[in-house]
C-alpha positions in Angstrom: 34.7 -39.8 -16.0 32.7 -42.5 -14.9 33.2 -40.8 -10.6 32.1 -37.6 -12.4 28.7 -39.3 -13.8 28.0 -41.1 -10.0 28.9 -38.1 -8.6 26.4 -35.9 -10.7 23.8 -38.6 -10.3 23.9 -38.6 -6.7 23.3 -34.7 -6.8 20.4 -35.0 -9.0 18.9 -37.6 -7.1 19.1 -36.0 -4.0 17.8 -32.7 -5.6 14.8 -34.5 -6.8 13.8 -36.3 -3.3 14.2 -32.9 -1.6 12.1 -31.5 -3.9 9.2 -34.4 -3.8 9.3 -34.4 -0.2 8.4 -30.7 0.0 5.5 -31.0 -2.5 4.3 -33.9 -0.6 4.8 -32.3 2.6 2.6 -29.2 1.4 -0.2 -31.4 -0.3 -0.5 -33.4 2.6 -0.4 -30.5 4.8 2.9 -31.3 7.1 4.4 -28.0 6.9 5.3 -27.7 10.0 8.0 -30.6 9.1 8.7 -29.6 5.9 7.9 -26.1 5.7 11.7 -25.1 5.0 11.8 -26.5 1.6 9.0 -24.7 0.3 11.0 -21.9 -0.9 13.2 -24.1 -2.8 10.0 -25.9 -4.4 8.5 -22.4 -5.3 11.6 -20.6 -6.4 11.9 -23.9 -9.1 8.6 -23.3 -9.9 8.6 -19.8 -10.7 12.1 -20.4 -12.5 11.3 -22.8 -15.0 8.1 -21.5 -15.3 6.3 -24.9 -13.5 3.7 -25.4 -11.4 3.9 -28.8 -10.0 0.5 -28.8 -8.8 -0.7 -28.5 -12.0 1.3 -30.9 -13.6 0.9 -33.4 -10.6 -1.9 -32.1 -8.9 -5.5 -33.6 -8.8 -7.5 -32.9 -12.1 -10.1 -30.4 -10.3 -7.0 -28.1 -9.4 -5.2 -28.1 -12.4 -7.9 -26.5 -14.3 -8.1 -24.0 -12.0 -4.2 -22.7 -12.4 -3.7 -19.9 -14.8 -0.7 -17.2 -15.4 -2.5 -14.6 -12.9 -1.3 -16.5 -9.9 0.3 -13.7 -7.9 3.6 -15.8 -8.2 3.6 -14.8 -11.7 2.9 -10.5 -11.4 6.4 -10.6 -9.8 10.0 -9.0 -11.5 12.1 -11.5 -9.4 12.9 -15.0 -8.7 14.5 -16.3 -5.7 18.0 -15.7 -7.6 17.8 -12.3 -9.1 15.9 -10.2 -6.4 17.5 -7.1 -5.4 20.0 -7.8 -2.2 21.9 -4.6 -2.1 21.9 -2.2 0.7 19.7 0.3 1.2 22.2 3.2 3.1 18.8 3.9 4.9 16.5 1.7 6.3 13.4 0.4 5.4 10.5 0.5 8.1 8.0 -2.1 6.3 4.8 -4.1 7.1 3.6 -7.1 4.3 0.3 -8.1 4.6 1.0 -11.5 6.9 4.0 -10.4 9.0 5.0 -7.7 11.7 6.3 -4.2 11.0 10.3 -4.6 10.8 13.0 -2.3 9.8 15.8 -3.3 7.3 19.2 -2.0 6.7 19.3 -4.4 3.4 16.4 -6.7 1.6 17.9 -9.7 3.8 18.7 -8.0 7.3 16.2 -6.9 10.2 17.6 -4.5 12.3 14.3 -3.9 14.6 11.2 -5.7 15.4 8.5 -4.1 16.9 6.4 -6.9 20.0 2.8 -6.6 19.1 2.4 -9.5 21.5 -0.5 -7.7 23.1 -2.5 -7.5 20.0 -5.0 -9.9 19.2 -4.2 -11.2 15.4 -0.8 -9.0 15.1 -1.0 -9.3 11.1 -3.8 -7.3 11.0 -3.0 -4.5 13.1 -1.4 -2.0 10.4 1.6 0.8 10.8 0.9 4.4 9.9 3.9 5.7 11.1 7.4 5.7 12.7 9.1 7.7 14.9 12.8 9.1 15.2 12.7 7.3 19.2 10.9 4.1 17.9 7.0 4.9 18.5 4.5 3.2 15.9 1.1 4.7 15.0 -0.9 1.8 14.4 -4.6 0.9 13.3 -6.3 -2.2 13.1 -6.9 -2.8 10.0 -10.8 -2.0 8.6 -12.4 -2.3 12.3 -12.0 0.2 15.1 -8.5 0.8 16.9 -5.8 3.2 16.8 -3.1 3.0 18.9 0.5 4.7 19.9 2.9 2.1 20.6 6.8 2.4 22.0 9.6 0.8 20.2 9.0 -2.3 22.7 5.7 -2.5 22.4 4.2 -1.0 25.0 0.9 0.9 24.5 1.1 4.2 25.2 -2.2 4.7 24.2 -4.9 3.1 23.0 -8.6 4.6 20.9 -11.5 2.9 19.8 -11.4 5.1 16.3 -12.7 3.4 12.9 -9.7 3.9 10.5 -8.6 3.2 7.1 -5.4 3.5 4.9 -2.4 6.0 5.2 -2.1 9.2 7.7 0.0 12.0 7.9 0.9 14.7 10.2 2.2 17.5 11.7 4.2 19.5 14.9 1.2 18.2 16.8 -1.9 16.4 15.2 -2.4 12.8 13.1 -4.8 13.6 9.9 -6.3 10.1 10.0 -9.1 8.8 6.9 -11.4 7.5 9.5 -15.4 6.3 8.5 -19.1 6.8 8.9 -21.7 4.5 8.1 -25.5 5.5 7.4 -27.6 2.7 7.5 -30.7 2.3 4.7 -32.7 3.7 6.3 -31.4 7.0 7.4 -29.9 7.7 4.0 -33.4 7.3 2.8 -35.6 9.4 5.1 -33.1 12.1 6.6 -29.6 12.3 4.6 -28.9 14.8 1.4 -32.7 15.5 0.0 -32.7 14.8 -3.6 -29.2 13.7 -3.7 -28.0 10.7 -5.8 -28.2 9.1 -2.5 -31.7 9.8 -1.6 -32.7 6.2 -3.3 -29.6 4.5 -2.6 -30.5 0.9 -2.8 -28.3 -0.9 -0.3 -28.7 -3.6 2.1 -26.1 -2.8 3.4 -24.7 0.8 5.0 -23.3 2.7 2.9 -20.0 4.7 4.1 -18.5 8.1 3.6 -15.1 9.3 4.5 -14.0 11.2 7.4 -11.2 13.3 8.2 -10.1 12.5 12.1 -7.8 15.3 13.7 -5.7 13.4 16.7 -3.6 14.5 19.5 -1.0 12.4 18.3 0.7 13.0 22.2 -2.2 11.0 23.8 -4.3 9.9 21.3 -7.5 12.5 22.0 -9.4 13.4 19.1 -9.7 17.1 18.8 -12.4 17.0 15.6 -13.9 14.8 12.4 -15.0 16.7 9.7 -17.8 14.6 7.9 -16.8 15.7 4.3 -20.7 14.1 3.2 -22.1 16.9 5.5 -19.5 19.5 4.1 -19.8 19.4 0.8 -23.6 19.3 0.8 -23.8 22.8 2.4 -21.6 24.1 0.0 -23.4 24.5 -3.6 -20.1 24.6 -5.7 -18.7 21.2 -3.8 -22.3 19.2 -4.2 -22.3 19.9 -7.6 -19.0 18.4 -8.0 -19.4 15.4 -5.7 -22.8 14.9 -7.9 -21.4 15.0 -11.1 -18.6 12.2 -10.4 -20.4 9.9 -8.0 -21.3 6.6 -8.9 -21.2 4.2 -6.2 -23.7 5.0 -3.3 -22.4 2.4 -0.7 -18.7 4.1 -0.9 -19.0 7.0 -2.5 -15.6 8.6 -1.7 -13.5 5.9 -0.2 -10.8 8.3 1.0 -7.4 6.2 1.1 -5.4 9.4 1.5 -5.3 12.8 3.6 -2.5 15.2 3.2 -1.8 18.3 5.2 -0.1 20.9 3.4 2.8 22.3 4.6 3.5 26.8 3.8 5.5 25.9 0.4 2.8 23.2 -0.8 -0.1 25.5 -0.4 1.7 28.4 -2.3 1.4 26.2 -5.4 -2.7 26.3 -5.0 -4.5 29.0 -5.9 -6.3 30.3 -1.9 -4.1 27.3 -0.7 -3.8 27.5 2.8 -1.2 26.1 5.5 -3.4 23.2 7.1 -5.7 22.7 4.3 -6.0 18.8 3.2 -5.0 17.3 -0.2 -7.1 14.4 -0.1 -7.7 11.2 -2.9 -11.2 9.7 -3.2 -10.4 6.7 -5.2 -14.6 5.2 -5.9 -14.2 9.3 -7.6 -11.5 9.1 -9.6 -10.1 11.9 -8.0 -7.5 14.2 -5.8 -8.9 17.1 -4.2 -7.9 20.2 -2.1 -10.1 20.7 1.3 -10.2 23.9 3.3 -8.8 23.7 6.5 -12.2 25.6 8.2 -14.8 25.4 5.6 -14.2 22.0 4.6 -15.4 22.8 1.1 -13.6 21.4 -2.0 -11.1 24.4 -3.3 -9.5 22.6 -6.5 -10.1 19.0 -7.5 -8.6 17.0 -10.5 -10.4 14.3 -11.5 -10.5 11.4 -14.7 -6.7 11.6 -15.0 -6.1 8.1 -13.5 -8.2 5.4 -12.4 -8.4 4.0 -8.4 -5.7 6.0 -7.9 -3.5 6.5 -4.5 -1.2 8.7 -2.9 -0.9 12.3 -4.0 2.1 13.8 -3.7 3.2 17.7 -4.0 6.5 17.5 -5.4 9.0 21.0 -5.6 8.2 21.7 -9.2 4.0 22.1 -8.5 3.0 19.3 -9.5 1.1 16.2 -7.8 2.5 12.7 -8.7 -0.2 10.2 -7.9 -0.7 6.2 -8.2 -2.7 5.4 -10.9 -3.7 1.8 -10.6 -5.5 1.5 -13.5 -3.8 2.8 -15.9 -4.4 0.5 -19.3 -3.6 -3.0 -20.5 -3.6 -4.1 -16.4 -0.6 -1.5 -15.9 0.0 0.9 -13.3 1.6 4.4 -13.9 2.9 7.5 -11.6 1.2 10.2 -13.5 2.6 14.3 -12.9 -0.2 17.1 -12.7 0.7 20.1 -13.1 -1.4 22.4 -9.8 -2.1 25.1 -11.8 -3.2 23.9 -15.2 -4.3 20.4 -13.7 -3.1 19.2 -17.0 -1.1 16.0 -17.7 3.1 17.2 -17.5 4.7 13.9 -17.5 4.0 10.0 -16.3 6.3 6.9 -15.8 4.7 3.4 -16.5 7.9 1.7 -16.1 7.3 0.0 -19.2 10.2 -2.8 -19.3 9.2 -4.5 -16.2 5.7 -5.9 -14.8 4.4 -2.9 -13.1 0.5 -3.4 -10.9 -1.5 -3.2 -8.3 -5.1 -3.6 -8.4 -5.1 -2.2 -4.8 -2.9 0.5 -2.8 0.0 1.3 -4.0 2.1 4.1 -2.7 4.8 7.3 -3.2 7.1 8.5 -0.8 9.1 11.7 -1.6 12.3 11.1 0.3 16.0 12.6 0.4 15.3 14.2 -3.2 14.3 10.9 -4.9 11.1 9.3 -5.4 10.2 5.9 -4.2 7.5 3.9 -5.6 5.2 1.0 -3.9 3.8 -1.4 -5.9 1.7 -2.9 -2.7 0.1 -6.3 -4.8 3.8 -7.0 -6.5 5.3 -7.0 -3.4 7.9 -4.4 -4.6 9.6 -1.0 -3.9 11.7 0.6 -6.8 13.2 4.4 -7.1 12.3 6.2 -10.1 15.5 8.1 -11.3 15.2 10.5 -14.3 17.9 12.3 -16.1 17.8 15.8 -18.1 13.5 16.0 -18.1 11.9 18.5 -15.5 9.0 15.4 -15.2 8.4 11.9 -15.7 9.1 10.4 -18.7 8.9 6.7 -19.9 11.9 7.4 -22.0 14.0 9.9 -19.6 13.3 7.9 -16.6 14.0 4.5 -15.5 13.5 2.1 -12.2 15.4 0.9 -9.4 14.3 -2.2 -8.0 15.4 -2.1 -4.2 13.1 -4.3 -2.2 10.9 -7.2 -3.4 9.1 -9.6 -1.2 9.3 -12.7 -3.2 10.9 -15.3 -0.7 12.0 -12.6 1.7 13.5 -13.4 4.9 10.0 -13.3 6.6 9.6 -16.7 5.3 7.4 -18.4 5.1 5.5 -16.4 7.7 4.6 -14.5 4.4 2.0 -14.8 2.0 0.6 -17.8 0.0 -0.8 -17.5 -3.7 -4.4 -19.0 -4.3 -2.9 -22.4 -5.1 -1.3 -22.5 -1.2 2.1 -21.8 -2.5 4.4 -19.4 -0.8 5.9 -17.2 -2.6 5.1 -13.4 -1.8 3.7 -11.1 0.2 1.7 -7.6 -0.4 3.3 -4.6 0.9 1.2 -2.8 3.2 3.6 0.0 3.9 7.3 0.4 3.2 8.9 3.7 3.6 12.6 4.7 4.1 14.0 6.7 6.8 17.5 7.9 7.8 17.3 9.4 11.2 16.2 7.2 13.5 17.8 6.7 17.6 15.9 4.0 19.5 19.0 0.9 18.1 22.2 0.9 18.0 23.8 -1.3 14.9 25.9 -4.1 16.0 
């Protein structure tokens, strides 16, 4: 009895200097030593519900701690996040590491050398490839760029991007930007538009739709939607009845090109024509391919919303951020009556993000991106045509919370690590530039 009690002791003891010694290594900033018992400091943290900072820390930072710490928006803890395999793989990019691909939430199976990139964190996927080749942008600024599965450049354009792509047999459909400064939104831009009088120190930016060669990178045309819309008379009326916000009036995080069985569900749909979200709108709108003019729009259904996506049925499922009581939701829309058919709030867990957020409709399922939680989780309903809170639960298949990217991940506004933000993280299942060991 007495060996047992030693014994016990000496394990608690030793517990509590490894512990100490990480908290002191990350106040006094010697992570480079210590770094590897951060995890085990946070992951104690977050599963007693502690914060040793603010229980130890200096008086000025404890007052500063609060419950809305990104640790705390998380479903998972060091010992309960999903570990099981995927049967696909995951091509992902979190906000403070490289693009990798996973087989499981704890194996990389590929990792793309973005050596020859200046600040590699910030240089953003848009797409993989069956042989390996990334599309990548660099994040907010100018750069788009083709890269092989070694990272070679292949090409290389100084294009202003922003948020997710997609494409076809031959062309990228990239969100790109242009900025008006003051003064030329005053005296020669959209007379007696809400932006006539914009008052901005700043310029002010509307979206663009870039059409790439996505062979070698050429761009063939950008539609400036501003300019569009305000030769049509049906399309300003619209844009003018919804806009708010004259420094980013659109802030298009999306452009979809319709495939021939996604524009039969539109009334005039057209092969080629764009489904595009304008988040500062609260909106999801169809583009014609040649006019450029808005065709259908729904709009006040969600709030800073994401990622449209034309499911089999006709209907849209979409990202609301905001949906209420700081919760997310993937809302349905029916096409044709742009009415409300179903949504999924995934109501037993924690389920937001303030920014992003993403769908991806994949092998008949649907996979859902919560980009701030760090999280990925498959939505799986049974006997309901759409969504449903109560027909439908969630998944969980990937969360970021001391991933094995550690700790080259994320930290929380204390300096913690403890997650990352998911930038993009989309399955695949035929790929042929690795073989599996």
């Amino acid at each position: 009895m007495f060996d047992k009690i030693i014994r016990l002791s000496f394990i608690f003891s030793l517990v509590f200097i490894i512990f100490f010694v990480g908290y002191i290594s990350h106040k006094y900033k010697a992570k480079k030593v210590f770094q590897t018992l951060e995890p085990l400091i946070s992951s104690f943290e977050v599963y007693f519900d502690l914060d040793l900072d603010k229980k130890l820390g200096e008086r000025k930072l404890r007052k500063g701690i609060n419950k809305s710490s990104p640790e705390f928006d998380t479903n998972f803890s060091l010992m309960n996040k999903p570990s099981e395999s995927f049967n696909k793989y995951l091509f992902i990019k979190q906000d403070n590491s490289g693009p990798v691909l996973m087989d499981n939430p704890n194996n990389v199976v590929w990792t793309w050398n973005l050596n020859k990139f200046r600040n590699p964190s910030k240089i953003i996927p848009y797409h993989l490839f069956e042989n390996g080749d990334l599309i990548l942008g660099r994040y907010e600024s100018k750069g788009l760029f083709r890269i092989n599965k070694d990272g070679k450049i292949l090409w290389n354009k100084n294009y202003y991007n922003h948020h997710w792509i997609s494409l076809d047999d031959e062309n990228l459909y990239v969100p790109g930007t242009l900025f008006i400064d003051p003064q030329d939104l005053k005296d020669k831009i959209y007379e007696g538009s809400f932006v006539k009088n914009c008052k901005s120190e700043h310029k002010s930016r509307f979206g663009t739709i870039m059409i790439v060669d996505k062979k070698n990178g050429e761009l063939k045309k950008e539609i400036f939607l501003i300019d569009a819309f305000y030769k049509d008379n049906k399309s300003r009326e619209i844009i003018e009845k919804f806009s708010y916000n004259c420094n980013d009036t659109f802030h298009l995080n999306d452009v979809r090109v319709l495939t021939n069985q996604e524009a039969k569900f539109f009334y005039n749909g057209q092969k080629g024509d764009f489904l595009v979200s304008f988040r500062h709108l609260d909106m999801i709108a169809l583009i014609d391919k040649k006019k450029h003019n808005i065709k259908w729009y729904v709009q006040g259904k969600f709030k800073y919303q994401h990622s449209p996506r034309i499911t089999k049925n006709g209907t849209v499922l979409i990202f609301d951020n905001y949906y209420e009581g700081g919760r997310s939701r993937i809302v349905e829309i029916d096409i044709d009556s742009k009415e409300i058919v179903g949504y999924f709030s995934n109501k037993d867990f924690k389920f937001f993000s303030n920014t992003r957020g993403r769908i991806q409709l994949f092998d008949n399922k649907i996979f859902v991106q919560s980009s701030d939680q760090g999280e990925i989780f498959e939505i799986i309903c049974e006997d309901t045509k759409y969504l449903s809170d109560e027909k439908c639960k969630s998944k969980f298949l990937y969360s970021s919370i001391f991933s094995s990217f550690y700790p080259n991940t994320g930290v929380s506004v204390e300096g913690k690590y403890v997650k990352d933000k998911i930038y993009i993280g989309d399955f695949y299942k035929k790929l042929n530039f690795f073989e599996i060991k």
